[in-house]
Every structure is written in structure tokens, then in C-alpha cells.
N, C-alpha and C positions, 0 to 999 in steps of 0.2 A: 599880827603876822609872825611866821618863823625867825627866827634870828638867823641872819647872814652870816654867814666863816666868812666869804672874803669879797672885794668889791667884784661888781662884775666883770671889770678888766682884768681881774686878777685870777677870776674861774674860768675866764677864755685863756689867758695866758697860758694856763696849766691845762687845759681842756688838751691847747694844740702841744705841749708838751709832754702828756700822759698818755692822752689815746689816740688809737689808729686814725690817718688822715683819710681814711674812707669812710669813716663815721661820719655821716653828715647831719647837719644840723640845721632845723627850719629858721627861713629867715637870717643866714649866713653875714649876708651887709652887716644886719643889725640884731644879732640874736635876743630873745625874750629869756632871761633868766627867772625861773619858776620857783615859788619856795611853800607855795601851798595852794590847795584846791577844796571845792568845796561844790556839790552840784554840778552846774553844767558850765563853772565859774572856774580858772583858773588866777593865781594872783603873783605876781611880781614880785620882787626886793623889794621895789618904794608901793607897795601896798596896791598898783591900779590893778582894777579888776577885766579881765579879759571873758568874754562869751566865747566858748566852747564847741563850736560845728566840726572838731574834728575827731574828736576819741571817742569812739567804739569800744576802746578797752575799759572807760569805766563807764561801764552797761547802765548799772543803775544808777549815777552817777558818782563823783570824786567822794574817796570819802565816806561810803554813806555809814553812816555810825549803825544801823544792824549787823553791815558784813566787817568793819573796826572791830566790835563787840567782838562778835563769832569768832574772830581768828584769834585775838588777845585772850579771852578765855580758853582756846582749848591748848594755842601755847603755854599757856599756866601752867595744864596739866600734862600733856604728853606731844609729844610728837615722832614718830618712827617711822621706820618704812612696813611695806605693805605684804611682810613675809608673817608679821604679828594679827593675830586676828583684832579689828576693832571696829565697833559697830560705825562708824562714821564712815567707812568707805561700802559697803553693801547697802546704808541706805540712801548712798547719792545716789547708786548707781541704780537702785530701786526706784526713785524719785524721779532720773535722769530717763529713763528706759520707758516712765510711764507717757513722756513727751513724744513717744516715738513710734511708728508701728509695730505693733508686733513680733516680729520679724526679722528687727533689728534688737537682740536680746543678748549681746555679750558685749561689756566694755572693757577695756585697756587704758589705765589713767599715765599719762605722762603731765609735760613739764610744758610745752610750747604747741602754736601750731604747726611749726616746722617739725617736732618731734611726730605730731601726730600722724603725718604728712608719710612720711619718713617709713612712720610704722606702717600706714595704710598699703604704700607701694612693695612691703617685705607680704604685709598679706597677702593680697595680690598674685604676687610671685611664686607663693611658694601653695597657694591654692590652687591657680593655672596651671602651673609649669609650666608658665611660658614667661617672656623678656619685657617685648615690644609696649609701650606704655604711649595713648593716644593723648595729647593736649591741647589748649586751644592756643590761638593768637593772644595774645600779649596777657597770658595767664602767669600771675605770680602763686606760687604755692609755698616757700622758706629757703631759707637763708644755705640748708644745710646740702651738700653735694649734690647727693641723690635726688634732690630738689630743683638746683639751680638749673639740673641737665632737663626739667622737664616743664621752666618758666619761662618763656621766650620774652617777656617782660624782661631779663637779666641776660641772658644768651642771645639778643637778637643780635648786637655787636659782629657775635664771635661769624668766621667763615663755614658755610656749609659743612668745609673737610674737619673744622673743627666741633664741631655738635655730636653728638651719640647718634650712633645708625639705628640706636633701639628707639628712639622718640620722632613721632611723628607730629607734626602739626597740623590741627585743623584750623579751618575759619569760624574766627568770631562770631557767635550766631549774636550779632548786630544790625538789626533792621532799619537803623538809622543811617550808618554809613558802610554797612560793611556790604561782601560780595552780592546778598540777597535781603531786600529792603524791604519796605514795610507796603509801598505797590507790589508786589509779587503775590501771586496767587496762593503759597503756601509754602512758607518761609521756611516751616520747624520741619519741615520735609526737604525741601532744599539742601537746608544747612545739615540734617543729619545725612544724605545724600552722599557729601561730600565727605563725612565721616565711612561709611559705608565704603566709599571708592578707595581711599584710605587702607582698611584692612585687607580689600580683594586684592593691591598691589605689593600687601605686604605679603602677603601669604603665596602671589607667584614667587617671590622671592622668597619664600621659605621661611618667612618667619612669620612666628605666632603673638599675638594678642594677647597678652596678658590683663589691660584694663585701658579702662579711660577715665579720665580725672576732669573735675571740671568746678570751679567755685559755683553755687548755685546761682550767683549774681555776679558779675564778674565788676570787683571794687578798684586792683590797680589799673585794669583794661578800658576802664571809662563809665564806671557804674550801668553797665551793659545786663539787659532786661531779656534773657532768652524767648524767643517765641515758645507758648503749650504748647505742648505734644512734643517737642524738639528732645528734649529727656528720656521721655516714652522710646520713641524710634529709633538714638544714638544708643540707649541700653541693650535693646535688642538685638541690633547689628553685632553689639561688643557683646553680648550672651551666646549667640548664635557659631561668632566666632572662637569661642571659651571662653571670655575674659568677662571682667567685672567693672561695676559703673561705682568708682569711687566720688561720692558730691562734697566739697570742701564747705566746710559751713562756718569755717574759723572766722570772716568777716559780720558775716549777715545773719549767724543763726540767735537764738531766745529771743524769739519775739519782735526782732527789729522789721521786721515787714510788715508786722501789725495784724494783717490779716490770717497769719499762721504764724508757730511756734520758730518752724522751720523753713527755711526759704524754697527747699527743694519740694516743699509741699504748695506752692504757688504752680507745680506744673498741674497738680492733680492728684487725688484720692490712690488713682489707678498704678504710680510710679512709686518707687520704694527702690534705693539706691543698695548697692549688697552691705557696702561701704562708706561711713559716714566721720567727718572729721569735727572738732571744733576745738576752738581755746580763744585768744582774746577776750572775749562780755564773759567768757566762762566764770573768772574769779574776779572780775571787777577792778582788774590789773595785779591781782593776786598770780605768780607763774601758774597757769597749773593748764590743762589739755586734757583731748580723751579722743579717743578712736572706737566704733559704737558696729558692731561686724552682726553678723549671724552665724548660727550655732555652727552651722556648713564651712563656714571660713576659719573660724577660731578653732573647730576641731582640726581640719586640714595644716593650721599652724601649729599646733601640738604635736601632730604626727612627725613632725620635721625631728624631734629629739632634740631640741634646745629647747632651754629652758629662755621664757622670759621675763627679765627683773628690771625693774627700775626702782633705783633708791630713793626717787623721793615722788615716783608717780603713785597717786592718792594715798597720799598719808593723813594722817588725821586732820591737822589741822586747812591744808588745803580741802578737804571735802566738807569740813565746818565750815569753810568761807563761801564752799561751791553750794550747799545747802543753804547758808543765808541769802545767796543773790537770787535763787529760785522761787522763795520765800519771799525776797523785795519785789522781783517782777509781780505776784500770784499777789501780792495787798493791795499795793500802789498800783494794780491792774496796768502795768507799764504797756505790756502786749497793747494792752484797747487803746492806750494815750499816744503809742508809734500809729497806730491805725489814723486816728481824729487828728492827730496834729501833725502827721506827713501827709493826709490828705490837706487839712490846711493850708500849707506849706506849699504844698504843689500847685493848689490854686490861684495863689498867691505870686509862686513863677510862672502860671501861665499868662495871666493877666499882664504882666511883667513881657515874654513873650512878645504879647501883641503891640507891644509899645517898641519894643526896640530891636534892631533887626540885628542887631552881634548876637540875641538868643537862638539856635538853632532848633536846640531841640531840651525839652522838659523828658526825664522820665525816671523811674525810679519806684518806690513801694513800701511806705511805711516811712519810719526816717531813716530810709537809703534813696538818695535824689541826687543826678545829675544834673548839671544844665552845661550843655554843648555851648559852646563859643564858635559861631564861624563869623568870618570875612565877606562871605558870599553864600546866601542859602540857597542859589542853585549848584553851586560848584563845592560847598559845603568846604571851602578853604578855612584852616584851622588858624581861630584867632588864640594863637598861642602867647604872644606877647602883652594881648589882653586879659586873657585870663589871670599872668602871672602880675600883670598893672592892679588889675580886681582883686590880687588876697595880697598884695600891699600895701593897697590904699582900704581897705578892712581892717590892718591890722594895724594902720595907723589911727583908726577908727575901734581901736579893742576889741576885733571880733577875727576870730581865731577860722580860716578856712584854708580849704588846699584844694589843689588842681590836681589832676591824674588824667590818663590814658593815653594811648600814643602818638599822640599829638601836645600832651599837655594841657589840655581846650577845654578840658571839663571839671568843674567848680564840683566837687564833692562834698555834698553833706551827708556823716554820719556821727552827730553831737552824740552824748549821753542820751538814755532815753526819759530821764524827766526834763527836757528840753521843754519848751512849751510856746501856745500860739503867740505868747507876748513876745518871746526869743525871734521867733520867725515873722512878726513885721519888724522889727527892728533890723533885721540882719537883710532882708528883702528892701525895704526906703533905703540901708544907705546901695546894696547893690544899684538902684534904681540910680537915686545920686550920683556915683560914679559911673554908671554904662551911660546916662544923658552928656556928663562929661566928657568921656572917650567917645560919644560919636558926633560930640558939637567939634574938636579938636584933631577929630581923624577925616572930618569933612563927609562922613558918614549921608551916600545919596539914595533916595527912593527905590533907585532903580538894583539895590544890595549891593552896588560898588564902592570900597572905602577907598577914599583918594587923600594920601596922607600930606599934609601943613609939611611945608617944607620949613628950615630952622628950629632954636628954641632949644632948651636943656634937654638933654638925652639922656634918663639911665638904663645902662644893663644891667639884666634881669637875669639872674643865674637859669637855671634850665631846668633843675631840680627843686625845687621845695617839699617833697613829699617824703622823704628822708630813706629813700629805698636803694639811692644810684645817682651818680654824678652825672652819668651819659643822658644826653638827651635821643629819645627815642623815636624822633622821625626826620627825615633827611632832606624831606618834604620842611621842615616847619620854620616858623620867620625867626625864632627865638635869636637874638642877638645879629641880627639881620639890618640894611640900611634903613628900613621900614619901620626901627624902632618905635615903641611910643612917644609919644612930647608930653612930657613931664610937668609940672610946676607954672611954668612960664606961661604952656599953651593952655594950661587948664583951667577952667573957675574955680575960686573958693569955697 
């Protein structure tokens, strides 16, 4: 193991001493101090080893000693920004471009997904001439202004008078709980409907469409699986009206869906976004990002007369890092292993499903999987305080998972991608363990009614674990509620 600087009481001490108290930190009660990783394996000060269901950022996993190698060697030799000609950054971009249709043939290397984000909405702007930017329900895109105005995920808080009159909200194209369900005749119609309605209200009022943004999978919204076609017919409406379909690919994109490179290519052959973002799996937790446009946009941004620079977006040694992880997916064929062992995996919670009735709903694509928590599967009431019971009692169990969406209710999995079938029974029996536990002690009846044990030790369960925001996000939810869990006392061993 790494060697320790200081006990762990003494790097929380200074944690809360040095940095901003909105920095949050998973596991808050009891935090895990990390000092080295390795695969899908993170490890502690006293050496235990912890299983991995939550980082997407190291894609191919902690560590991996090709993309080590790649960035250590070409820091050896240079590193500069990207005003110097060097072959490392035209052949990521060569390499990167070949992932992608056609069409999409000019990239912009930055630093963040936030930065990319950022950049994607200046495109955008200044290729329409227009403001108005359309986003979904409980869509996070970055941390940075420009950003937070257009993630209701972060602004849902704020009062109507306080929000940007240039940002509109659409609905969740959620077919499990949102406005149009998976009964409904034709959802991705539905749901882009109401995008449609959206611009026609904007435009009596005088303002234009500049784009609409949307993660291809929506990961802090609840790992939410858009209906096909829905992409297709939201693009249209937003072309029709001038604007541009920017698809956020910073969570979900190289190959984590398995069945395609790119997630927005799960709608179909036929859709092709103007505007494409990523970062996260990009460098394998190396900073680095990129913004992936068409010749039509990128010349339109030139015309403006500024110039654009970034000091440290694709510089050598980040595109050496970003070239070895394209290289780890393409050997270790990781694409085909998210495919086989998130179908696995899914199988695996469905069967699961059928046994216990706090599962609402399975769904998900490759290793990006949900699983819905409710109270009542006809009233689809959010077992929030379960959920957040479930990645406590895992990580008391050394298995690293988090909850997300707006309720809290949904167990997100998205490990490294050499994750594997062995990782996912393990992580599935103990889930099973504890959901048999929480419904033998919550009085959990046939009829999908939980009828909660009165007495017994109660903890509160902070609200957050997902390290994005302190606020909890539905006003609706039990989270620190009389309804608590029963802890210890009320549970078997």
C-alpha cells in the first residue's frame, strides 16, 4: 500500500479546515480514506480492499499500467500547449473522429466535462444567433455557471423569478415514472411533443432556439433510458426551429453501452447530434475533455473573430493518455465485455426483481444499470431511505455503490469497465441479503404495502451521497422522515 501522511482523523480534520464546506464527501458519518487503486478495486490506509460500482472515470480501470506508461513517457519528453505543432494531438483526434459519424469531423480538446459543456453552448450561440437553450428535468451538465443555469438537477431549489428566462425545461423522457410511461402508445413522440410545445411558446414570445442539450442517458436523473425515436423527433423540432441538438456523452460514452461506441447511437443509425461532448472514461481520470462539432458549426465559430485557446486543452501528453485508453478499450475488447457482463448483470437484477418487491424497476445498457427502489409498485413511492440503507450496508460490506435521481431511489451502477461476471454475483447476493433484510423489518406485505416496526435504533441517513449537492431533491421523499429505517436492532445478522 501507499504510505500514509497522516491518520485518518487528521486528513478529515484538515479536509474541514482547508477546503470549502460544500465539497462533499461520500459516506460523510464515516468517510473511506483512499490511498491506492488498482482495476475495479479501490484500497484504504489499512490495506481492505473495496469493489468498485462507481467510477466511470477510470473507464478502463484504476491504474491501468498502459495508459501509466503513455502519460509518464511522453512527460519525459514534452508537454506544451496546442499552439506548437505535435503529432499527438491530430492523431487522437484522427483516432477519435474515426468513432464517430462522419459528420461529426471537428474537434476542440479541453480540460473537463464542464468545460466541454460550456464550450458546446458558446457553439451553439454563436452558430444560431440565438439565446434560449432547451433541457431536461433533473439534467446535470457542470459545475461551471453557464452550466448550473441549464441543470435543474442544481437549480431545482432556486424560485422560478430566480432561474434564466433563456432556459427551458422539458420532461424526463422517463418511461418508468415520468409524465409518459412505458403503457402509452408512443412515448418518444410524446415526450418530444412536449419539447415541440416548448419552442412554439417560446417563439410567441419572441424568443429563439438556439439548441437543446440532453445526456444521452440521463446518469444524475436516475440512469433514465430515452425512448427510440425520441432523439430523432426532439432534433427536428430544435433544427426546424434554428437550433442545434447538443448530446452530452461525458457519463456514458467509449463503449460503456456495449452495444455501441457512443450512447446517442442507441437511438439509431439515422440520428447524428450537430454537437457532441465528452470527458470523464476520456483519460481514465487523466483531466482532459473534447467537444466533437461539424465543419458548419466550427466555421460559424471562427467567423465570430476570436480566437480560441486553451493552455492545456490537448496537449501532448494528455492525448498520449487519451490514445492509450482507446487502445485499452480496442485489445481488452472492453466495448464487447460492457455488452456480456451488463447483460449479465441485468439478469441477474431481474431475477432479483422477481423476488422482492422494493425493486421497481431494472433498466439500463451495458454497464450503465439502474435499479428503482419503491415503496409501492403501483404508486411507485420512492424508497429513498432504502436505497441510501442499501449503499451502507455494501459498504460495510466493501462494495462501493451510490444512489441518484430525484428521489434518491436508484442504485447506480457504473464500475470501470473491466468489471466482470464474478464482481456482479457478488455485489447482486449481498444486495439480495440486505433487500430480504429491509423487507423482513419494514414488515414488507404481498399486497406492495410496507408497514414500518415500530421502535428499535434509528440512523439518519444524510440525503446526499453522490458528492454533487447537499440538497436533497424531492419534497415528496421519506429521506430523514418518522419512517426511518430500523437499523441494527431490527435486522438479522
Amino acid at each position: 500500500m501507499s504510505a500514509e501522511r497522516f491518520e485518518k482523523k487528521e486528513t478529515i480534520d484538515l479536509r474541514k479546515r482547508y477546503i470549502g464546506p460544500s465539497c462533499k464527501i461520500f459516506f460523510s458519518h464515516d468517510p473511506i480514506k483512499i490511498v491506492q487503486a488498482k482495476g475495479q478495486y479501490m484500497y484504504d490506509e489499512n490495506g481492505q480492499r473495496y469493489l468498485d460500482c462507481i467510477n466511470n472515470v477510470a473507464h478502463v480501470g484504476h491504474c491501468h499500467p498502459d495508459v501509466v506508461k503513455a502519460g509518464a513517457q511522453q512527460m519525459e519528453l514534452l508537454n506544451t500547449n496546442s499552439r506548437f505543432l505535435h503529432d499527438n494531438l491530430v492523431l487522437y483526434a484522427q483516432r477519435l473522429q474515426a468513432t464517430l459519424p462522419d459528420k461529426l469531423a471537428v474537434c476542440y480538446f479541453v480540460n473537463s466535462g464542464s468545460e466541454a459543456n460550456d464550450l458546446a453552448l458558446r457553439l451553439a450561440w454563436q452558430y444560431t444567433g440565438h439565446k434560449d437553450i432547451i433541457t431536461l428535468e433533473n439534467a446535470y451538465h457542470g459545475h461551471v455557471s453557464s452550466l448550473i443555469d441549464i441543470s435543474p438537477y442544481k437549480f431545482h431549489q432556486l424560485s422560478d423569478a430566480e432561474q434564466n428566462q433563456f432556459v427551458h425545461v422539458a420532461p424526463s423522457p422517463d418511461v418508468y415514472r415520468g409524465k409518459y410511461r412505458a403503457d402509452h402508445p408512443d412515448p418518444a413522440k410524446a415526450y418530444a411533443d412536449e419539447v415541440k410545445d416548448i419552442i412554439n411558446k417560446a417563439n410567441k414570445k419572441g424568443r429563439k432556439i438556439a439548441g437543446f442539450i440532453a445526456e444521452s442517458l440521463q446518469s444524475c436523473g436516475g440512469q433514465v433510458i430515452p425512448p427510440v425515436g425520441y432523439f430523432q423527433q426532439v432534433a427536428q423540432h430544435v433544427r426546424e426551429a434554428g437550433g442545434v441538438f447538443i448530446a452530452d456523452e461525458v457519463q456514458v460514452g467509449f463503449g460503456r453501452v456495449g452495444s455501441h461506441f457512443w450512447a446517442f447511437q442507441l437511438q439509431g443509425e439515422d440520428f447524428v447530434p450537430d454537437i457532441v461532448t465528452m470527458g470523464k472514461p476520456i483519460g481514465n481520470g487523466h483531466p482532459m475533455s473534447c467537444v466533437v462539432t461539424t465543419k458548419e458549426v466550427a466555421e460559424a465559430f471562427m467567423s465570430s473573430g476570436m480566437e480560441y485557446f486553451n493552455t492545456f486543452g490537448g496537449n501532448p501528453v494528455s492525448c498520449a493518455i487519451g490514445l492509450a485508453v482507446l487502445d485499452v478499450i480496442e485489445k481488452e475488447d472492453l466495448q464487447g465485455k460492457a455488452l456480456r457482463v451488463g447483460q449479465y448483470l441485468t439478469s441477474l437484477l431481474e431475477k432479483q426483481k422477481e423476488k422482492h418487491l422494493l425493486i421497481g424497476d431494472i433498466r439500463g445498457r451495458g454497464l450503465f444499470v439502474g435499479v428503482e427502489l419503491v415503496r409501492d409498485r403501483l404508486k411507485l413511492t420512492p424508497a429513498t431511505a432504502e436505497a441510501q440503507e442499501v449503499i451502507y450496508r455494501l459498504k460495510e460490506q466493501y462494495i462501493l455503490l451510490s444512489a441518484d435521481g430525484p428521489h434518491r431511489n436508484v442504485l447506480k451502477f457504473k464500475p470501470p469497465m473491466c468489471f466482470t461476471t464474478e464482481d456482479a454475483d457478488l455485489v447482486v447476493e449481498k444486495i439480495d441479503i440486505i433487500l430480504t433484510e429491509l423487507e423482513e423489518a419494514l414488515g414488507l406485505k404481498l399486497n406492495n404495502t410496507l408497514i414500518l416496526e415500530k421502535g428499535g435504533n434509528k440512523r439518519k441517513l444524510p440525503a446526499d451521497e453522490n458528492g454533487h449537492g447537499g440538497v436533497l431533491h424531492s419534497k415528496g421523499s421519506c429521506q430523514g422522515s418518522p419512517q426511518q429505517i430500523n437499523q441494527n436492532k431490527n435486522l438479522k445478522k
